[in-house]
C-alpha positions in Angstrom: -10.1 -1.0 -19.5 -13.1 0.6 -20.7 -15.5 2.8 -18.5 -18.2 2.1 -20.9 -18.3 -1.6 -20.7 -20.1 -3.1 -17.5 -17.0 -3.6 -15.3 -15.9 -7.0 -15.3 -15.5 -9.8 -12.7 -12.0 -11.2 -12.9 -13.7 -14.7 -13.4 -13.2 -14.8 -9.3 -13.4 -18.7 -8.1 -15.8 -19.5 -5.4 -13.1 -21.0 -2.7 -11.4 -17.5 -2.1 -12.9 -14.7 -0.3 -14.2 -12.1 -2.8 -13.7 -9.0 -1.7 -14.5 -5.5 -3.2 -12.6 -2.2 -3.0 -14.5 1.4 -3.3 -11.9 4.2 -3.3 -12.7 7.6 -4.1 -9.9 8.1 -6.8 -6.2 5.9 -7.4 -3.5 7.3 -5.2 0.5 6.7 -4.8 -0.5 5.3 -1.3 -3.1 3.3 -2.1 -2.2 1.3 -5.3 1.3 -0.3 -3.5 -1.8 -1.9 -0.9 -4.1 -3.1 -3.5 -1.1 -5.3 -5.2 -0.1 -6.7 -1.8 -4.3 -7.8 -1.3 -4.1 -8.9 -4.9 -1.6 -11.2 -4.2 -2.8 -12.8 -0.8 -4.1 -16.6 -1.5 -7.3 -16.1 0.3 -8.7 -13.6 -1.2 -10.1 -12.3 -4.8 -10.4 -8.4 -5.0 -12.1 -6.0 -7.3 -11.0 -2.5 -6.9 -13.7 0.2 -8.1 -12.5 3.6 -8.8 -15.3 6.4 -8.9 -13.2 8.8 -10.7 -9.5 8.2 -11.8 -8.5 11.3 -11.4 -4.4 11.3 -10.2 -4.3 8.7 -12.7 -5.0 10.6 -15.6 -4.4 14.6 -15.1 -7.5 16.3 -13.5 -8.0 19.2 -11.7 -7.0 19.2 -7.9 -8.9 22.0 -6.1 -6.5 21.5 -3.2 -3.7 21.9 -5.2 -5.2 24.6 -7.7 -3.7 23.2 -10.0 -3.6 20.2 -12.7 -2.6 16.6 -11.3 -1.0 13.6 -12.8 0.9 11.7 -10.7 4.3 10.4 -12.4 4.3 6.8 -10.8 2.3 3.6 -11.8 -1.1 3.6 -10.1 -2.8 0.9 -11.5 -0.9 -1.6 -12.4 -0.5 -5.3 -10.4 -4.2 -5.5 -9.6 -7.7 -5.6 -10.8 -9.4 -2.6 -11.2 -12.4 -1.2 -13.2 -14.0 2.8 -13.4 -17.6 2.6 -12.5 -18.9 6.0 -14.2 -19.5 9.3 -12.1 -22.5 10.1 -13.5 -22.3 14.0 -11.9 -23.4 16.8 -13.5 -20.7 18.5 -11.2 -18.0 15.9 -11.4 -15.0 16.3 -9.0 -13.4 15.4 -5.6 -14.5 17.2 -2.5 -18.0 17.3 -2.6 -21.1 15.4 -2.2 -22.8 15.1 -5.7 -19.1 15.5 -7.5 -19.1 11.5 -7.1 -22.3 9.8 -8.3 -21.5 6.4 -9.6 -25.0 4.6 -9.8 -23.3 1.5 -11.7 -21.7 0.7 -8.4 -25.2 -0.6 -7.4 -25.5 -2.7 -10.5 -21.6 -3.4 -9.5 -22.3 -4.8 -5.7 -26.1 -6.5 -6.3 -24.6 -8.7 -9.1 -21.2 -9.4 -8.3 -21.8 -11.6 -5.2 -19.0 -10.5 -3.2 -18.3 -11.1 0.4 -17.6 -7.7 1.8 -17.4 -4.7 0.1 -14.4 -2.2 1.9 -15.6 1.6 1.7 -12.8 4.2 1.2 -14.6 7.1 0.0 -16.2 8.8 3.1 -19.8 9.1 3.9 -19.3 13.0 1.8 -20.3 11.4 -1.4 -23.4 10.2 -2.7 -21.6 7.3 -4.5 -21.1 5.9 -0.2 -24.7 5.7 0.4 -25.5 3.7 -3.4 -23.1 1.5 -2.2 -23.8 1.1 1.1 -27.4 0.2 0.3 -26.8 -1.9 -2.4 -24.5 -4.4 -0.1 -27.1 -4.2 2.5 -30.0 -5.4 0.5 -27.5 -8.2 -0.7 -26.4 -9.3 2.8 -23.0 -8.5 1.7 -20.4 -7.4 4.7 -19.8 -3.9 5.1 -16.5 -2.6 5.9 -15.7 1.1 6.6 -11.9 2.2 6.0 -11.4 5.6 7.7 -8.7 8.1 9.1 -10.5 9.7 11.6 -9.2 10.6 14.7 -11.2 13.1 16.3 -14.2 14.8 15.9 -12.4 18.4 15.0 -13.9 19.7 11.7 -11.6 21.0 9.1 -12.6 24.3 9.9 -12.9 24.0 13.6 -17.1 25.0 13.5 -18.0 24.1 17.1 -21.8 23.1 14.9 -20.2 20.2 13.0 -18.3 19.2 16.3 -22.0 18.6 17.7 -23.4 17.3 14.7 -20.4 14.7 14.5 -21.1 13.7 17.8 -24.8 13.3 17.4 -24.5 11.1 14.3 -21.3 9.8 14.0 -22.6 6.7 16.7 -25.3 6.2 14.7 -22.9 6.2 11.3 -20.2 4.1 12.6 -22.2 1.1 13.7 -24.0 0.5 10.3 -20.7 -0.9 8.4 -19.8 -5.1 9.8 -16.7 -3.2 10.8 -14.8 -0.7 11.0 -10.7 -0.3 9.7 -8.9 2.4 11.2 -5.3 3.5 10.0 -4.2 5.0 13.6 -4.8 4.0 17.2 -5.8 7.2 18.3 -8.9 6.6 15.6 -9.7 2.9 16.9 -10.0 5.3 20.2 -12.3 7.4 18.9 -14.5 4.9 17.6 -14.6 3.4 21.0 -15.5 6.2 22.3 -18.3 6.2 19.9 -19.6 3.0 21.1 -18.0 0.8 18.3 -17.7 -2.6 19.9 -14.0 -3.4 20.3 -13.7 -6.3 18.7 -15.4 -4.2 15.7 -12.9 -2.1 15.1 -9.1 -3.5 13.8 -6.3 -0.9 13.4 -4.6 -1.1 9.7 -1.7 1.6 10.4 -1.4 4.3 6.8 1.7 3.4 5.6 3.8 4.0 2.5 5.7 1.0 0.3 9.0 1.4 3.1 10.8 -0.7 0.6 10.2 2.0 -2.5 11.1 4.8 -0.7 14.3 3.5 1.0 15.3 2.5 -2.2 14.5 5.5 -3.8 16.0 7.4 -0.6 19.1 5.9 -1.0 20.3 6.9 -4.9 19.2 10.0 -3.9 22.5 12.7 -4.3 21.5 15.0 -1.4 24.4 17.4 -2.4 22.9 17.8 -5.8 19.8 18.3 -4.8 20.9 21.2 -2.7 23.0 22.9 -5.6 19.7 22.9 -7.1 18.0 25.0 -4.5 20.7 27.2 -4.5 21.6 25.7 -1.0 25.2 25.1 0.7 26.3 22.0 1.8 27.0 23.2 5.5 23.5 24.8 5.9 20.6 23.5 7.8 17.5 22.5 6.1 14.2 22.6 7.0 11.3 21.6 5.2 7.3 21.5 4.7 5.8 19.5 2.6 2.1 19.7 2.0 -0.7 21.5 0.3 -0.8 25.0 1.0 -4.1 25.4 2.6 -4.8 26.8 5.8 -5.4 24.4 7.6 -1.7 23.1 7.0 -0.8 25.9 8.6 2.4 26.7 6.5 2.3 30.4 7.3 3.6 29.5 10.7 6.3 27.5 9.9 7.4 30.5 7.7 6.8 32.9 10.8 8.7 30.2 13.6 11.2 30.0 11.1 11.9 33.5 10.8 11.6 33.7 14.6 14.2 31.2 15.3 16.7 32.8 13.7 18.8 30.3 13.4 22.2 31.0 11.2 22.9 29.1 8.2 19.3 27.6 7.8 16.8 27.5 4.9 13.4 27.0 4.8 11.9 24.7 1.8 8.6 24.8 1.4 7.3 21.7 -1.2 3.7 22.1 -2.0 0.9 24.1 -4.0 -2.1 25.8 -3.4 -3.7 29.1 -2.4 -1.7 30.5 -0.4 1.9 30.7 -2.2 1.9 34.7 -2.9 1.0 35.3 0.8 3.9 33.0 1.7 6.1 34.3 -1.0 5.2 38.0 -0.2 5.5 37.6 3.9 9.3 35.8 3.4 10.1 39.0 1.6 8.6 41.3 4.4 10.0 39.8 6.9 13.9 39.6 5.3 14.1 36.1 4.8 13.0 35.6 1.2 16.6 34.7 0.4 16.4 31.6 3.2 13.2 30.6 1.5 12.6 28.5 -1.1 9.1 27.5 -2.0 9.4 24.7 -5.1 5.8 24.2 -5.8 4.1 21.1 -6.3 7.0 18.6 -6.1 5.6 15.3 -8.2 6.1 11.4 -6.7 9.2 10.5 -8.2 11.1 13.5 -6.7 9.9 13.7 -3.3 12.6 11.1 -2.0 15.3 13.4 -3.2 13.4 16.5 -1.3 12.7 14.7 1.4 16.3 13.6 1.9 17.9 16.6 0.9 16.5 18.7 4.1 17.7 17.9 8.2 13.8 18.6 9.7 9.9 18.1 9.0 7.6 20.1 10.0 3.8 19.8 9.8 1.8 22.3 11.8 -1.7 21.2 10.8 -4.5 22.2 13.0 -6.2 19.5 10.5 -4.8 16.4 9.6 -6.2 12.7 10.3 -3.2 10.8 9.8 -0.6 11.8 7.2 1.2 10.1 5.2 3.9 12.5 4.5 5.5 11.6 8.3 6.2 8.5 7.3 8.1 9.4 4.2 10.0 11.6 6.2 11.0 9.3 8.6 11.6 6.6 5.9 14.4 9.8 4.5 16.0 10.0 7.9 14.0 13.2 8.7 13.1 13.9 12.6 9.3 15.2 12.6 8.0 18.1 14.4 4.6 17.9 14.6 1.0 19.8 16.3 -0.5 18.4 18.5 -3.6 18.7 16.6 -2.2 15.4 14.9 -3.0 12.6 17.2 -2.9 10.0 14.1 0.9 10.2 14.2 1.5 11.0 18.0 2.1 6.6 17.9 5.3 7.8 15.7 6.4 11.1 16.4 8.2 10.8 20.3 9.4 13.7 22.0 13.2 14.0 22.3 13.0 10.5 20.4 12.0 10.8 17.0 10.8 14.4 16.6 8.8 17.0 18.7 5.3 17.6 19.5 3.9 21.7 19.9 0.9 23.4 20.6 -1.0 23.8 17.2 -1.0 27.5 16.3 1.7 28.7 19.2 4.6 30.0 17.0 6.5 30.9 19.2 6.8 27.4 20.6 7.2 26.1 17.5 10.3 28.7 17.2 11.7 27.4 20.5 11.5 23.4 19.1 13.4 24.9 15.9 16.3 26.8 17.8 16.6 23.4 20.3 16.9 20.7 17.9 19.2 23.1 14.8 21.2 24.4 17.7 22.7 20.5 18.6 23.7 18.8 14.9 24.5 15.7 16.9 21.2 15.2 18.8 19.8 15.9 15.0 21.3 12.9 13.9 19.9 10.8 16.8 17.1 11.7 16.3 17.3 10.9 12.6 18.4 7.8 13.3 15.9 6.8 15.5 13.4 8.0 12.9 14.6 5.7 10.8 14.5 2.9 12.9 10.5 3.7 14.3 9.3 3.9 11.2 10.8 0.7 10.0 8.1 -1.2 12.3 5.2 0.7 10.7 4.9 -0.9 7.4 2.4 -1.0 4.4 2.8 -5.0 4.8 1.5 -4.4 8.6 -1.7 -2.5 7.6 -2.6 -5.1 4.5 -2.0 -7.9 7.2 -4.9 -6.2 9.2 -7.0 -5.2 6.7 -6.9 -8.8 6.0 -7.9 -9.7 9.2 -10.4 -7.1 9.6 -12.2 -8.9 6.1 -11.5 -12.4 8.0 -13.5 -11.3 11.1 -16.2 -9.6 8.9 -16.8 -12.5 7.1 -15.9 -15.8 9.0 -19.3 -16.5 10.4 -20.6 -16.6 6.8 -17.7 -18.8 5.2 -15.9 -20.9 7.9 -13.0 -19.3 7.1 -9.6 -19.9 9.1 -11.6 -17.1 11.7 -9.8 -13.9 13.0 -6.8 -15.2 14.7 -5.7 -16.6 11.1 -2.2 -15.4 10.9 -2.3 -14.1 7.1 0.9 -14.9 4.8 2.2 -11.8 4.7 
């Protein structure tokens, strides 16, 4: 599909709910939930992309590193590339998406609602956002926020959030949160309840069991250079600071736990400090850091390791607990992570620490390695929670979230409408 051509309506038919998607970029998390929309009855959807970068190989400053995800991203639903018109195109900043033909896009296309999912960082949100107000059009905000923490924990943008944010949050018809803890917040806000609809972040459970399941854990492990007999524990993230991976490695080494290994799967800044600490401390051997692991072989890493950790003092809700639970991983997790605290139950499912506190992070390492057959409880009971938390479940209420926003301008079936999902 051409990004040349003035994107194209889909020939949408006037008895279904039109709706229109705005994402930032195509993701692996993302595109599974845009075919389930695509194929609801109600509803006619248009997915804009502002960049499609992870769709074709771009630069990830995250990463720091070239991306190209190695799964299907946009196939099994309509989509079109509105042109970033940027001087200083790229992800992560607020003039590295400006996409004026999503104006042209939302005045002309006489949707319904319009669902944002690129943040109110980019100066393609505000086109947009003005562009379906001066049409009438419902606004919906999709967002993963679940406190008013900062990335980089500036106590400044902690005021400024809570100055604005209010005022932000009440200018969309309503708001979609993926966590309960950031339909909370928005409460807290002073988003009217019946506002705000909570569309858990899930992954396509079905791919990744079925993925999990050919997966030959024992080969897996010969490939690290890892016995069958040892235990495993993994991180699997970017390696920024504010995932925190340094104190894994540091609990890790504190723990000293015998017959254990530490895989780290990620990329990013701060792989020679990682790489250069595991040697200073003694440990380099027990470590093995694989670098940016793609989609199709996260399954088999997942599944090949006994523990999760994620130690973010920053993360809204990720998605990367769920694919470790769906691989029959227990999840330790900060408690700077209250997006997944709905998942992650003490002694249940996983652990919860204080964010930054090694040393209790050691202690929640040496408990669960020390008993292999509370481990495989707790695996089990990973397995089964996450099982309840579906991708089907958040598209049901996104659709009801689009059905509330909308039914006092259609008659639709209104917001108790059971979708057929």
């Amino acid at each position: 599909m051409s990004a040349d051509r003035e994107p194209a309506l889909c020939g949408m038919r006037r008895n279904k709910v039109r709706v229109l998607l705005v994402p930032t970029h195509p993701t692996q998390y993302s595109a599974p939930a845009f075919r389930l929309l695509a194929r609801d009855p109600r509803l006619e959807i248009q997915v804009a992309y502002c960049s499609l970068q992870g769709a074709r190989a771009g630069f990830d400053p995250e990463f720091g590193r070239e991306v190209q995800w190695d799964i299907p991203l946009l196939d099994g639903y309509p989509w079109v590339e509105v042109p970033n018109r940027s001087p200083w195109p790229g992800l992560g900043r607020f003039w590295g998406l400006l996409n004026p033909g999503s104006w042209k896009l939302i005045r002309r296309g006489h949707f319904d609602a319009v669902i944002f999912y690129t943040g109110y960082r980019y100066a393609t949100f505000w086109i947009g956002l003005l562009a379906a107000k001066v049409t009438g059009t419902e606004v919906l905000f999709g967002t993963d926020a679940a406190t008013l923490e900062p990335r980089d924990g500036r106590a400044w943008k902690r005021r400024v959030k809570r100055l604005l944010w209010p005022l932000l949050f009440r200018l969309p018809d309503h708001v979609i949160s993926v966590s309960a803890a950031g339909a909370e917040l928005m409460r807290s806000l002073g988003v009217p309840a019946e506002r705000v609809t909570v569309a858990p972040f899930a992954v396509d459970n079905d791919w990744w069991s079925a993925q999990a399941a050919r997966v030959d854990r024992q080969a897996v492990r010969r490939a690290w250079n890892i016995a069958e007999d040892d235990l495993v524990v993994l991180f699997c993230a970017k390696l920024q600071s504010w995932k925190r991976p340094l104190d894994v490695l540091r609990a890790f080494h504190l723990a000293g736990i015998p017959r254990s290994v530490l895989v780290m799967a990620g990329e990013g800044p701060l792989r020679g400090q990682i790489e250069a600490e595991a040697a200073a401390l003694g440990i380099g051997g027990r470590v093995r850091v694989l670098g940016f692991v793609n989609q199709s072989q996260l399954p088999g890493t997942y599944s090949a390791a006994d523990l999760f950790v994620l130690p973010s003092d920053y993360d809204p809700c990720p998605v990367v607990v769920c694919e470790a639970m769906l691989c029959g991983l227990p999840v330790v997790l900060s408690d700077r992570v209250p997006g997944r605290f709905d998942l992650v139950r003490p002694g249940v499912t996983g652990e919860i620490f204080p964010c930054g506190n090694v040393s209790a992070l050691a202690e929640v390492l040496r408990k669960l390695l020390d008993d292999r057959t509370r481990l495989a409880l707790m695996s089990q009971n990973a397995q089964e929670r996450i099982a309840s938390c579906s991708m089907q479940q958040g598209v049901a209420e996104t659709i009801r979230a689009i059905c509330r926003a909308v039914v006092h301008r259609r008659g639709w079936d209104g917001p108790d409408a059971e979708p057929p999902l």
